[in-house]
C-alpha angles and dihedrals in degrees: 000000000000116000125174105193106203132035136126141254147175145212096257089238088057095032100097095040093048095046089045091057103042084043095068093029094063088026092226125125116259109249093192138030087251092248125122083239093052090046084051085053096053092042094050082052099051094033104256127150097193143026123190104215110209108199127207137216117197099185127040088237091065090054100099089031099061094038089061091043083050090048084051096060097040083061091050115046124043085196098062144057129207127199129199124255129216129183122221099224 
């Protein structure tokens, strides 16, 4: 089994704005749309059988949010994990 242990991924609705934005920040190209669909698409393509999406919250107020987004896609795909996210305050 293939894992790759630590990739990205976004609620569809947030995905363009977030992968824009990484994308300067860290000045590297997106491989992917930032959806989970668009993550199953790029695994199927490099032969792994299971990403572990690590979100992110960047203010204290998208904490909840994005867990339960997090809990929404554990429940979804059997291919990918999601972990939680925190901010520190």
């Amino acid at each position: 089994m293939v894992v790759d242990i630590h990739t990205h991924a976004f609620p569809n609705d947030l995905a363009p704005r977030a992968v824009k934005k990484l994308s300067e920040v860290a000045r590297i190209p997106a491989r992917t749309d930032g959806t989970c669909e668009g993550l199953r698409t790029s695994m199927l393509r490099a032969g792994v059988d299971l990403s572990v999406i690590m979100p992110i919250a960047t203010k204290p107020s998208q904490v909840r949010t994005i867990n339960a987004w997090a809990v929404e896609v554990n429940a979804t795909y059997e291919d990918l994990l999601s972990f939680g996210t925190l901010h520190p305050l």
